[in-house]
C-alpha positions as CSV (number, residue, x, y, z in Angstrom):
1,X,-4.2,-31.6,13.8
2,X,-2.7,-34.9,15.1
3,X,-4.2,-36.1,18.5
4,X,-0.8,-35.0,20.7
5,X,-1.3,-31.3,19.5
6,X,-4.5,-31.2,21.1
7,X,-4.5,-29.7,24.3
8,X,-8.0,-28.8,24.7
9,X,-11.3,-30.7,25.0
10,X,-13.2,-29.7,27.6
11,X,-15.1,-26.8,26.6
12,X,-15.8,-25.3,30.2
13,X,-11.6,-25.2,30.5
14,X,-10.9,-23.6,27.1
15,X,-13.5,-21.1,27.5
16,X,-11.8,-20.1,30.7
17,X,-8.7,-19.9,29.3
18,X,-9.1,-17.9,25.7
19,X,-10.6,-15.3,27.9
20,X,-6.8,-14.1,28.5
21,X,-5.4,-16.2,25.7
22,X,-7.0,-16.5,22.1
23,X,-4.7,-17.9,20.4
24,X,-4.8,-21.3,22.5
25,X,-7.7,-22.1,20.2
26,X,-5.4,-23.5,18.3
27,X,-4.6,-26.2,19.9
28,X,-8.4,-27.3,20.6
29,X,-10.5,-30.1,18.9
30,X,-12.1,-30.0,16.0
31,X,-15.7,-30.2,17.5
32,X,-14.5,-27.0,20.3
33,X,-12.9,-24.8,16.6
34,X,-16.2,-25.1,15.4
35,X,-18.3,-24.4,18.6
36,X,-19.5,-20.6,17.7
37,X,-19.4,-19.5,21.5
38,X,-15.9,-20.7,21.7
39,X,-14.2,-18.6,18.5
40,X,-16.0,-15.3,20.1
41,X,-14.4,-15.9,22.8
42,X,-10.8,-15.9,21.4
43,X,-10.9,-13.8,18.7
44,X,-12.1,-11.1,21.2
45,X,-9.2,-11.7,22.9
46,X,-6.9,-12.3,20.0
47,X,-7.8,-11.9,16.4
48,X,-5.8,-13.7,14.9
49,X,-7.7,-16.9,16.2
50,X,-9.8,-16.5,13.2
51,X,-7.4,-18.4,11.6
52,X,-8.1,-21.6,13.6
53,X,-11.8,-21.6,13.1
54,X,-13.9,-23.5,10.5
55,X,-14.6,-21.7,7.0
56,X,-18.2,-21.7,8.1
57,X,-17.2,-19.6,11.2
58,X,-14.9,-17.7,9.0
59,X,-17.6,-16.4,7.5
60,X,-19.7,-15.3,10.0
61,X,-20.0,-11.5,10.7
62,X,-20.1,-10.7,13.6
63,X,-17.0,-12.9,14.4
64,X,-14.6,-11.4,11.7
65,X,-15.6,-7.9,12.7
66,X,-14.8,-8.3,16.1
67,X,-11.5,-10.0,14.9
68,X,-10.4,-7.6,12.9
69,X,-11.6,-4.5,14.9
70,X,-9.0,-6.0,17.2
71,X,-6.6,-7.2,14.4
72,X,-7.3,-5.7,11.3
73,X,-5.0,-8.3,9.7
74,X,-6.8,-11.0,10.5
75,X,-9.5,-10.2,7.9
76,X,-6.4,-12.5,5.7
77,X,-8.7,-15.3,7.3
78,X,-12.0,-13.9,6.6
79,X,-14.2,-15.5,4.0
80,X,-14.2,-14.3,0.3
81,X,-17.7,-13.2,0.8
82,X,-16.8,-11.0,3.7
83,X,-13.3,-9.5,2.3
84,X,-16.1,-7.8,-0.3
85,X,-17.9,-6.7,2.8
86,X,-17.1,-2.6,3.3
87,X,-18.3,-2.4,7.0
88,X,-15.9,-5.6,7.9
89,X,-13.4,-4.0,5.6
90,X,-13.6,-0.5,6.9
91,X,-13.3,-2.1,10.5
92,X,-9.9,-4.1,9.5
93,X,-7.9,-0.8,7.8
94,X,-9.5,1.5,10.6
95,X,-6.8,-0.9,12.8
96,X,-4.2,-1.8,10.9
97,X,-4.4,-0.1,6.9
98,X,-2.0,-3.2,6.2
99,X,-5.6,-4.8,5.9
100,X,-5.9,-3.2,2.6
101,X,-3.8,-5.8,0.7
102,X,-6.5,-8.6,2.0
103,X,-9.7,-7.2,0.9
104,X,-11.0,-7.5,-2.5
105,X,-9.8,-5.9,-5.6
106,X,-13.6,-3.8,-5.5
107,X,-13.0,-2.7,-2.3
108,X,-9.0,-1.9,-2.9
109,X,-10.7,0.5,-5.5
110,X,-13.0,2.1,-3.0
111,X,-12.2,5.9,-2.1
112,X,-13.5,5.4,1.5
113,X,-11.7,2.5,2.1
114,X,-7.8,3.6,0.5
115,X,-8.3,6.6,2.5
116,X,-9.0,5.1,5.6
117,X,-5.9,3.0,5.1
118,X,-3.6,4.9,4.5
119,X,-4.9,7.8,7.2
120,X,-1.5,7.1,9.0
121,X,1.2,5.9,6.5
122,X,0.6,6.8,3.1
123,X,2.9,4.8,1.6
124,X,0.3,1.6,2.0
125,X,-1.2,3.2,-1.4
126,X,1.0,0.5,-2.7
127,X,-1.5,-2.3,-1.5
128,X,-4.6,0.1,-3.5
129,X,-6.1,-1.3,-6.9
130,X,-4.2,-0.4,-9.9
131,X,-7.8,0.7,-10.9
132,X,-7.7,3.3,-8.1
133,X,-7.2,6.7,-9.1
134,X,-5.8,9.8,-7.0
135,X,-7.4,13.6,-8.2
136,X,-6.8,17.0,-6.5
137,X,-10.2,16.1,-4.5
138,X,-8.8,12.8,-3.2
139,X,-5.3,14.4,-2.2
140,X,-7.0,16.8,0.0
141,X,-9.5,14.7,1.7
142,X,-6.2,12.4,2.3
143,X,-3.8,15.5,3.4
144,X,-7.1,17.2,5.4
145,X,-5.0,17.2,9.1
146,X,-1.5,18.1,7.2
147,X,-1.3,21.6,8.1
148,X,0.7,22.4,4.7
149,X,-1.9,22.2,2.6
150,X,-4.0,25.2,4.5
151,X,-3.0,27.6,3.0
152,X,-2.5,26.0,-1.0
153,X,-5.4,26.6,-3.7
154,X,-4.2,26.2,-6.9
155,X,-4.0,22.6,-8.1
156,X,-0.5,22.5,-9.0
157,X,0.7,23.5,-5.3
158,X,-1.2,20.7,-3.9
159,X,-0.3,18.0,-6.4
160,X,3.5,19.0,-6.0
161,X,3.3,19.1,-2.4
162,X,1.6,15.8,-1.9
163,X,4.0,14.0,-4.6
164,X,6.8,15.2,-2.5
165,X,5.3,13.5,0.7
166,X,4.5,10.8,-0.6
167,X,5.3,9.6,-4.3
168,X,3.2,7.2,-4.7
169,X,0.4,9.7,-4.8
170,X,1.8,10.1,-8.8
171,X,1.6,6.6,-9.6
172,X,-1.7,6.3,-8.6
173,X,-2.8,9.8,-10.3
174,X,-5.1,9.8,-13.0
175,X,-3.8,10.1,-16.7
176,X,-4.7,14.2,-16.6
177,X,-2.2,14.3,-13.8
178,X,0.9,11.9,-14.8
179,X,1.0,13.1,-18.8
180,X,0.8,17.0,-17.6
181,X,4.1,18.2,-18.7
182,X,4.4,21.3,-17.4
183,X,3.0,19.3,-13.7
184,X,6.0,16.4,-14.7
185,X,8.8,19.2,-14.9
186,X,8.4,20.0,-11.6
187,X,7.7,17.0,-10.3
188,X,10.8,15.3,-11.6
189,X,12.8,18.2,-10.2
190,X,12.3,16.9,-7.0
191,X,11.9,12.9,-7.6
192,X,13.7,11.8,-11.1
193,X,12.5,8.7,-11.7
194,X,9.0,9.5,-11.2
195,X,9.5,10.2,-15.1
196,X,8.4,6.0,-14.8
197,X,4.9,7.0,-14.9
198,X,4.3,9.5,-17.3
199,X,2.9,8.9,-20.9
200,X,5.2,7.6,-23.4
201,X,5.0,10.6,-25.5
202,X,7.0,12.5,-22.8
203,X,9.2,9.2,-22.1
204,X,10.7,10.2,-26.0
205,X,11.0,14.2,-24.5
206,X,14.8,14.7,-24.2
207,X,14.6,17.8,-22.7
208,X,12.5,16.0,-19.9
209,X,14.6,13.0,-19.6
210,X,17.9,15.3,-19.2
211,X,16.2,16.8,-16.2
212,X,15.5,13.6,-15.0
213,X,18.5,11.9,-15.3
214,X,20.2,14.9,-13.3
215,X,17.8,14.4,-10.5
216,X,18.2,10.7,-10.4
217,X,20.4,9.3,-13.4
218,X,18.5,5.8,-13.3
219,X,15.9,7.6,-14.9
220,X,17.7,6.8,-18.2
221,X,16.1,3.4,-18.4
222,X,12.5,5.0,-18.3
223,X,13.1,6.9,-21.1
224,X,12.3,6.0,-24.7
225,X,14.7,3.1,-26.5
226,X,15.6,5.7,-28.7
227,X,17.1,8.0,-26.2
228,X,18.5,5.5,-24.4
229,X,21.1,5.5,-27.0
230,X,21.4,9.0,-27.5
231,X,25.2,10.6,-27.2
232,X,23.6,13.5,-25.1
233,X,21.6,11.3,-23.0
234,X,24.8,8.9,-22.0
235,X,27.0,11.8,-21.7
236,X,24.3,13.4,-19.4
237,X,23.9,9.9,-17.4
238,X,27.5,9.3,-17.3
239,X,28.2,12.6,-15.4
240,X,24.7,12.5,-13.1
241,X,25.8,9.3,-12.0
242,X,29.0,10.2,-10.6
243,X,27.5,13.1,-8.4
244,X,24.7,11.1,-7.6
245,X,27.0,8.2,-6.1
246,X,28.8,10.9,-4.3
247,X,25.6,11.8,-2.6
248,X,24.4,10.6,1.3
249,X,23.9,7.0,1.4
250,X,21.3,7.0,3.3
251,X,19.6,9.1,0.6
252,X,20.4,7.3,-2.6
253,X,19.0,4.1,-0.4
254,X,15.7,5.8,0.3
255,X,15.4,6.4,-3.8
256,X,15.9,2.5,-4.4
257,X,13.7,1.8,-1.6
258,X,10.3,3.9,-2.8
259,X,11.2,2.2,-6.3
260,X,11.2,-1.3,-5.5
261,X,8.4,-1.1,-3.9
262,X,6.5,1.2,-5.8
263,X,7.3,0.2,-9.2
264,X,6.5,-3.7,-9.2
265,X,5.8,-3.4,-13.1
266,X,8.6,-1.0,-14.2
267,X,11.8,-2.4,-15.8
268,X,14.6,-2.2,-12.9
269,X,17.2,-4.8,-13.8
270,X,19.2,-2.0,-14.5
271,X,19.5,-0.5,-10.8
């Protein structure tokens, strides 16, 4: 920091002041970032302070938990070591489940932790391990308050009803689940070009890709380079995509929105 941006030297005056105002530890000295008492002091006020500390602070527990009980986000600034750390993780996606994407790949595997962040929006399952792996068990400890799934006990009703509120539950659903076919006809009457994740034995299934493609006639370019070609298959596409472009805005946007950021590794220069 160059010596104008320093505002604060006196330790007495700062400590005062982060009381109501955390992140004017930015502007302090180098010896007052460093002073322990001082970053507990603004990062209970403002969490986000962590990032102004010293590594050596930024990997002290006690003052990223407080940080990111406050501002779950600010675990970004946390040390490696403490990003692996459950309890300081748990802390961070109990406030904001955003905090997912900053803790370590281990912990973006951990049940405990993905349910705990995405409690309130499920669609931060995109920020979960590509290890992590969604079963009929999972889906109801994450659906537990949603008062539709009361009343469900077979498997199929509960997968189909969580895919539909939220379809990244299917990306992140083990093999058993995506390369079911008689569990992917029904999901892909509902959501076409969840066809993305299935096995690519049922990707070369033209009775499965026609279905798609009249759900959602992108789903063409999902489907198996053989059918891409097929006569059927084009004809099919040709005539979905007419009805489908004739369709709300609003809903052919919400389609293009769950893909792009759902389907980082799925081939969408297509779309």
């Amino acid at each position: 920091m160059n010596q104008d941006e320093i505002k604060y030297e006196d330790k007495k005056q700062l400590l005062e002041i982060l009381k109501s105002n955390g992140i004017e530890l930015r502007y302090a000295s180098d010896e007052l970032k460093s002073d322990r008492e001082v970053v507990l002091k603004a990062v209970k006020n403002y969490g986000w302070a962590l990032k102004y500390t010293t590594k050596l602070l930024q990997a002290d527990k006690e003052i990223v938990s407080i940080a990111v009980k406050h501002h779950g986000t600010a675990l970004r600034h946390a040390s490696a070591e403490l990003r692996a750390d459950k309890e300081v993780v748990l802390l961070a996606v109990k406030d904001d489940g955003i905090a997912l994407d900053c803790a370590s790949e281990a912990l973006k595997s951990d049940e405990e932790v993905v349910l705990e962040a995405v409690k309130n929006r499920h669609t931060l399952l995109r920020y979960a391990s590509k290890n992590f792996k969604i079963d009929t068990n999972t889906i109801l400890k994450m659906m537990k308050d949603n008062s539709e799934f009361k009343n469900l006990t077979f498997e199929k009703e509960i997968l189909l009803k969580a895919i539909q509120i939220n379809p990244y539950i299917f990306k992140f659903s083990s093999e058993k689940i995506r390369y079911n076919k008689e569990l992917l006809l029904d999901v892909i009457e509902h959501i076409g070009w969840l066809i993305a994740y299935t096995s690519e034995e049922l990707k070369s299934d033209k009775n499965i890709i026609l279905k798609a493609i009249d759900k959602f006639p992108y789903a063409i370019y999902f489907a198996s380079k053989n059918l891409q070609s097929d006569e059927e298959i084009l004809e099919k596409f040709k005539f979905s995509e007419e009805q489908y472009l004739k369709t709300d805005y609003l809903n052919r946007v919400d389609d293009i929105f769950f893909i792009l950021i759902v389907a980082e590794d799925l081939p969408l220069d297509n779309l």
